[in-house]
C-alpha positions in Angstrom: -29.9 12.5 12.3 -27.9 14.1 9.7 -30.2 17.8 10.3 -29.6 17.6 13.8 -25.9 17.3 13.3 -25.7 20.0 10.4 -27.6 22.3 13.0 -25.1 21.6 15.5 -22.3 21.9 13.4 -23.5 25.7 12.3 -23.8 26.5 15.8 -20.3 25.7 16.3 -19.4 27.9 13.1 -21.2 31.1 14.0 -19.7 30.7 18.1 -16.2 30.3 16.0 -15.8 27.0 17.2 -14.1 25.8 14.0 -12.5 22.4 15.6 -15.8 21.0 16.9 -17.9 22.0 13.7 -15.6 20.3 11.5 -15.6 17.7 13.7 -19.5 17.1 13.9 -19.4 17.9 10.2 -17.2 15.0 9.8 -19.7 12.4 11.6 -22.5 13.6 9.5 -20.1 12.4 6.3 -19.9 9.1 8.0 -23.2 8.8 8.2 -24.0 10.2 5.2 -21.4 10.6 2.9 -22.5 12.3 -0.6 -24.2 15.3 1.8 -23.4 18.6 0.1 -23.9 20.8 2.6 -21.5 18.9 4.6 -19.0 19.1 1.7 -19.2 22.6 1.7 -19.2 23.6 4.8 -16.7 21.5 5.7 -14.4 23.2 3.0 -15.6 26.3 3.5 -13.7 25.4 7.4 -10.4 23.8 6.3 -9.9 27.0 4.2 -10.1 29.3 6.8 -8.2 27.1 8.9 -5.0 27.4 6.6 -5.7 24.0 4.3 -6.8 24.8 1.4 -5.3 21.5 -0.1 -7.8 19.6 1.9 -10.6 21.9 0.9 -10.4 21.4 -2.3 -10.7 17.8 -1.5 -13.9 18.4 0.0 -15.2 21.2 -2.6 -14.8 18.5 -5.6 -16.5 15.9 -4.0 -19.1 18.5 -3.2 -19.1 19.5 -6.7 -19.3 15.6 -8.0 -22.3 15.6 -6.0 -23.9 19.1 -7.0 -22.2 20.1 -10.6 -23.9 22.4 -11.2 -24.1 25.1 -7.7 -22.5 28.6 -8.3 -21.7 29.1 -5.2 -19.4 26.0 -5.0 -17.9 26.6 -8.2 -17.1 30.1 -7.0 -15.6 29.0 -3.7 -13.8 26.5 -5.0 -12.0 28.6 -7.7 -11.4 30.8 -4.7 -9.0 28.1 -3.2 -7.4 27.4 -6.4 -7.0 30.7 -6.4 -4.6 30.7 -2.8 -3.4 27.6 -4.4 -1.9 29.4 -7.1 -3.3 27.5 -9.8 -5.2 30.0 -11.7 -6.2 29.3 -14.7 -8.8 26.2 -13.3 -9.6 29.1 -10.8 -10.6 31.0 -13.8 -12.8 28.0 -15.0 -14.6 27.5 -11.5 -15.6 31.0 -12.1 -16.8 31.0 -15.4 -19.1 27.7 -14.8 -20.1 29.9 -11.6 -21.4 32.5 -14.1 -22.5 30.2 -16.8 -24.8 28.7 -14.2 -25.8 32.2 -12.4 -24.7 35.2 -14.8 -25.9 38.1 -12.1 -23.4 36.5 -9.5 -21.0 38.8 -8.1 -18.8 37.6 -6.2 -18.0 35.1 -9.0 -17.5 38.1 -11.6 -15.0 39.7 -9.2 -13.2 36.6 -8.9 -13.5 35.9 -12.0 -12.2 39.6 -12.6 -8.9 39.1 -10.2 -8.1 35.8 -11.5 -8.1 37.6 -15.4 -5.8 40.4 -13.8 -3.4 37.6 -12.3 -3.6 35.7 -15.8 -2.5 39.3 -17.7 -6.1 39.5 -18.9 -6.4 42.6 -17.2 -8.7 43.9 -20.7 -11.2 41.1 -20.3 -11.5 41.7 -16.7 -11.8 45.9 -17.3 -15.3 44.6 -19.6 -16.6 42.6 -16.6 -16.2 45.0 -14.4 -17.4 48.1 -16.0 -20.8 45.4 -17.1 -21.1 45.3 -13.1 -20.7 48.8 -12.0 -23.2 49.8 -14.9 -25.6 48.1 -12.8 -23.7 48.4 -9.3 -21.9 51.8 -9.6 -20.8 51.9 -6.0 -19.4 48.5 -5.6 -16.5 49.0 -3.8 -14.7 45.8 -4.1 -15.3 46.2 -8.2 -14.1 49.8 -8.5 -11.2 48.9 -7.0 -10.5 45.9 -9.1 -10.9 48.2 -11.9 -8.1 50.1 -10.9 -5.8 46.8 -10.7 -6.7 46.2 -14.7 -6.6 49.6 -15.7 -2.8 49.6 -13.8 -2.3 46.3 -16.0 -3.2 47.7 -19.3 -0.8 50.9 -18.1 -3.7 53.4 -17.7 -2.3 54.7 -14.5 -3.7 58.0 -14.4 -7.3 56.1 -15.0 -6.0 53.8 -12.7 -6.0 56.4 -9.8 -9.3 57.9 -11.1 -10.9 54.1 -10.5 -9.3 54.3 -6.5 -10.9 57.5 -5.6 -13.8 56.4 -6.9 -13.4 53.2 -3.9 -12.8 55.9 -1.5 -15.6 58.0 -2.3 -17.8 54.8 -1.3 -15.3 53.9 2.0 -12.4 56.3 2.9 -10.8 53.9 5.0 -10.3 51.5 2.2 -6.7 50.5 2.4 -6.2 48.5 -0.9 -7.4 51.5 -2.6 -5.3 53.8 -1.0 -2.7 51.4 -1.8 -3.4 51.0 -5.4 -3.4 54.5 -5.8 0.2 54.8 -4.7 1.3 52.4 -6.8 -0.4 53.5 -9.8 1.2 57.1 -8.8 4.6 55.5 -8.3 3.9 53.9 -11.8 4.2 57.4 -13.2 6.8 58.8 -11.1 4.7 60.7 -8.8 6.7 59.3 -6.2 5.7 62.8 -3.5 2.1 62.0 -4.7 2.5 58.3 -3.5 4.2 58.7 -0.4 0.9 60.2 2.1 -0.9 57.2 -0.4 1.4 54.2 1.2 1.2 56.2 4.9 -2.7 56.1 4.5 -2.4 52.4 3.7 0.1 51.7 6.7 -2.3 53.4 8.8 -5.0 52.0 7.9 -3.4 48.3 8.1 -0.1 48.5 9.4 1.0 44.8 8.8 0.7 45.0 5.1 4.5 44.2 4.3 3.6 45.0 0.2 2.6 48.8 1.5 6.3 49.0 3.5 8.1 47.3 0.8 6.5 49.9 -2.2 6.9 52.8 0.2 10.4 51.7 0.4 10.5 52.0 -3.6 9.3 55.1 -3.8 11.8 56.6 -1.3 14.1 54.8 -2.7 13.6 56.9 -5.5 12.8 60.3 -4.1 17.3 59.0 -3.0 16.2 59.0 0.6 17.9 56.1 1.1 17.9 55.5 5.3 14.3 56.1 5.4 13.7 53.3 2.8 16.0 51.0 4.2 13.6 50.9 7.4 10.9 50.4 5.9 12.3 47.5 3.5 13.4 46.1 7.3 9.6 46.5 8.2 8.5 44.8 5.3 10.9 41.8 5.8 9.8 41.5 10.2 6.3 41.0 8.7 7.5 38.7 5.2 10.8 37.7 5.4 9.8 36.3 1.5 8.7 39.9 0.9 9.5 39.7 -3.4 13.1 41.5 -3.6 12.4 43.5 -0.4 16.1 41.6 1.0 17.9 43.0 -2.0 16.4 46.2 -2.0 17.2 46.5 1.6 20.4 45.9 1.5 21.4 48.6 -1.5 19.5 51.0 0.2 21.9 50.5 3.2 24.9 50.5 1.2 23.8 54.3 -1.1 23.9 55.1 2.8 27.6 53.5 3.5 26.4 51.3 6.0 27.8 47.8 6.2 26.2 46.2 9.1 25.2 42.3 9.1 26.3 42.9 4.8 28.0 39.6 5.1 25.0 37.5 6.7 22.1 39.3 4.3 24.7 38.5 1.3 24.2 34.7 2.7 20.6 34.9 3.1 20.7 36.1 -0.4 22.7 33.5 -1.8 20.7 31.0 -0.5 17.4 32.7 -1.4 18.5 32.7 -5.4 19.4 29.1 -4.6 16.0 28.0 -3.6 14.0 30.2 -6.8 13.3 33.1 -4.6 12.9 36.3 -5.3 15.0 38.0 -3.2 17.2 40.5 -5.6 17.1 42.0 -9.3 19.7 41.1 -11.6 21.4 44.5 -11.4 21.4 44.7 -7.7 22.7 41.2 -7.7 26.0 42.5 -9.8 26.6 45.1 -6.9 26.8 42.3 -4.4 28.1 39.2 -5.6 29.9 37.9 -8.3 29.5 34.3 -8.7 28.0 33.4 -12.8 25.1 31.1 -10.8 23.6 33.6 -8.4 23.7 35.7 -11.4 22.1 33.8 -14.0 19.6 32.5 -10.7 18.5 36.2 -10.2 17.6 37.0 -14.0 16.0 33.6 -14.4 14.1 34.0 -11.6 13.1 38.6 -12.5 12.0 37.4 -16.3 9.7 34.7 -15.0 8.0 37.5 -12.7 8.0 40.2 -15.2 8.4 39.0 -18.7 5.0 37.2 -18.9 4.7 33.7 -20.9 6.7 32.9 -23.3 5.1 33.6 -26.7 5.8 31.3 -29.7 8.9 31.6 -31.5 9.4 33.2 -33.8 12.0 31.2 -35.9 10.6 27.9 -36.5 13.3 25.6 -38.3 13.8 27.0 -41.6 16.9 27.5 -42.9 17.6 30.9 -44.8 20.5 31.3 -47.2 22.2 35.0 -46.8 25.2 36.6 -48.7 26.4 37.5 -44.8 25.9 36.3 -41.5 22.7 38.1 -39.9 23.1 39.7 -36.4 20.8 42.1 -34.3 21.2 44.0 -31.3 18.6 44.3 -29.1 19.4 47.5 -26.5 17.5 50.4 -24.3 20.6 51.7 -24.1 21.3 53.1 -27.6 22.0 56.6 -26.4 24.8 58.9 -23.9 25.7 55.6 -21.8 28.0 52.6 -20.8 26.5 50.4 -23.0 27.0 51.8 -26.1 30.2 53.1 -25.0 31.4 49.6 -25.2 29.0 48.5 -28.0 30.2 50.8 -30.5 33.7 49.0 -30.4 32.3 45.9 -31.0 30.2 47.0 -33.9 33.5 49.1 -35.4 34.9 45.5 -35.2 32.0 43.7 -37.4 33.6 42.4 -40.9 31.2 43.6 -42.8 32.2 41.4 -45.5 30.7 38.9 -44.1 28.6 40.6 -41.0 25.1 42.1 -41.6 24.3 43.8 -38.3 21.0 45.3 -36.9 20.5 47.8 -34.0 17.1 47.8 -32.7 16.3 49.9 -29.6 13.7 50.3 -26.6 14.9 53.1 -25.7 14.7 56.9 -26.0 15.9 58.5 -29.0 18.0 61.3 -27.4 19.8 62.1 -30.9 23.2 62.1 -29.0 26.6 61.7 -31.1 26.5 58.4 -29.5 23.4 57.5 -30.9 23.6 58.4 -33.8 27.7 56.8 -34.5 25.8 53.1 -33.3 23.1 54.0 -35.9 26.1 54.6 -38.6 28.2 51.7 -37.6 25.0 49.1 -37.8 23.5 48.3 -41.6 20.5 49.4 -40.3 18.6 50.5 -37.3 15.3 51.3 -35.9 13.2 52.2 -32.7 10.3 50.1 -31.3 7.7 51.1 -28.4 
């Protein structure tokens, strides 16, 4: 009975009857309730159908059953994946692989979820292992050119997307990738016909209006950015800081409509954890200490990475003066130091032992070099 009913539950799949196969999938589990294929297929269908917390359901009891399919494994890292919970994505894969080592689709997922983990090095060795033996494999070429962009090889990075579009042309996550990776070194004209190529090619990607939008905002042709920002947000209304973006791009262009509503919207966002401004736009905007704090909490979770072990452990040091260190890009011709060199003037140094360490450019301005004088000593890191 149960091969009658799996037979009429693929027909249903391949006529994209989804409701009816899931339900005749369903009766074969009542009947029959530790039938893999019935798992799997019947996770494979709530995934598709927007509920992937109810596949995974369905792919771990498949996976009680069968522990050791690579297929399974794969998929089912695949909705962790959408789930957002990575790193047991990323352990899915790797049983995938430890079962079948040749499997591809598991190495590429494998390969995404190490790029989304800030692995991007471990997945650049997995990948270039595949092309060696698939050189034209679109769909790893242009994950290659997602790790090489993580490990800040942008000009590699681009290299790896026109290698995608030598195999498909019309590939719009390469020509996406490649603006960004252009826009990563400033090659913001380069990028532009990138993102159009992108749009044109899939029009209701709202990441390829919002990073268009970034690069025109940088080219300073503000209007044209703002409308594109405003297409990103009709598509995403959660596009990540497309609202904030939007509206500064509006204001470098003096115009104040519906300000007061998308200052609201705002407000509310950085309420709720979302990413809807950076920390600098935020100051133009508003100025209430929570939204504040709310929108650099919420910019150093996104770009700062994990949190790596402190430093400082507990001990307790015993100095003839009090230890401070500033930590600034801004050691050069600018506001910061401006004010920061009164401060340090105002150090008893007595008592005071103070440290300038900068990320930022030595540009060997008399500004520079009088908050170099004024700390006991300073240094530049990269």
């Amino acid at each position: 009975m149960s091969e009658v009913l799996l037979n009429q539950a693929a027909y249903f799949v391949q006529r994209g009857d989804l409701l009816r196969a899931e339900a005749v999938y369903r009766e074969v589990l009542k009947h029959d309730p530790r039938n893999f294929e019935a798992h799997v297929a019947l996770a494979a269908i709530l995934n598709r159908r927007g509920r992937p917390q109810e596949a995974l359901a369905f792919y771990e009891q498949a996976l009680a059953i069968r522990p050791d399919d690579a297929i399974a494994h794969s998929n089912c890292g695949g909705v962790l994946d959408a789930l957002g919970r990575r790193q047991e994505a990323l352990a899915h894969y790797e049983r995938a692989l430890a079962i079948q080592p040749d499997f591809t689709d598991a190495i590429l997922n494998r390969s995404a979820a190490l790029c989304a983990l800030g692995r991007p090095d471990a997945a650049l060795e997995s990948l270039d292992s595949l092309l060696s033996a698939q050189p034209r494999n679109i769909f790893a070429l242009y994950n290659r050119s997602v790790a090489l962009a993580g490990l800040e090889r942008f000009e590699e990075a681009v290299q790896a997307c026109d290698a995608a579009l030598d195999v498909d042309p019309n590939c719009a996550d390469a020509w996406h990738n490649r603006g960004v990776a252009l826009s990563q070194m400033k090659r913001y004209e380069e990028a532009l016909p990138c993102f159009a190529k992108a749009l044109e090619l899939r029009p209701d990607s709202a990441q390829s209006w919002s990073n268009r939008a970034s690069a025109l905002i940088e080219l300073e042709r503000h209007a044209e950015a703002a409308a594109d920002y405003e297409r990103a947000l009709a598509l995403d209304p959660d596009a990540p800081f497309a609202r904030g973006y939007c509206v500064l791009a509006k204001l470098w262009c003096c115009d104040w409509n519906g300000l007061d509503e998308q200052k609201a919207r705002i407000a509310q966002g950085l309420r709720a954890g979302l990413p809807v401004i950076q920390p600098f736009g935020n100051l133009l905007i508003a100025a209430d200490p929570e939204g504040q704090f709310a929108s650099a909490r919420i910019w150093t979770a996104r770009h700062a990475g994990p949190r790596p072990a402190p430093l400082w452990r507990g001990e307790r040091y015993d100095h003839a003066r009090i230890r401070v260190a500033y930590l600034s890009g801004d050691f050069r011709e600018h506001a910061v130091s401006m004010l920061a060199v009164g401060l340090f003037e105002r150090h008893d140094r007595a008592r005071f032992e103070t440290v300038g360490v900068s990320f930022g450019p030595d540009d060997k301005s008399a500004l520079d070099r009088k908050s170099t004088r004024l700390n006991s000593s300073h240094g530049y890191i990269s």
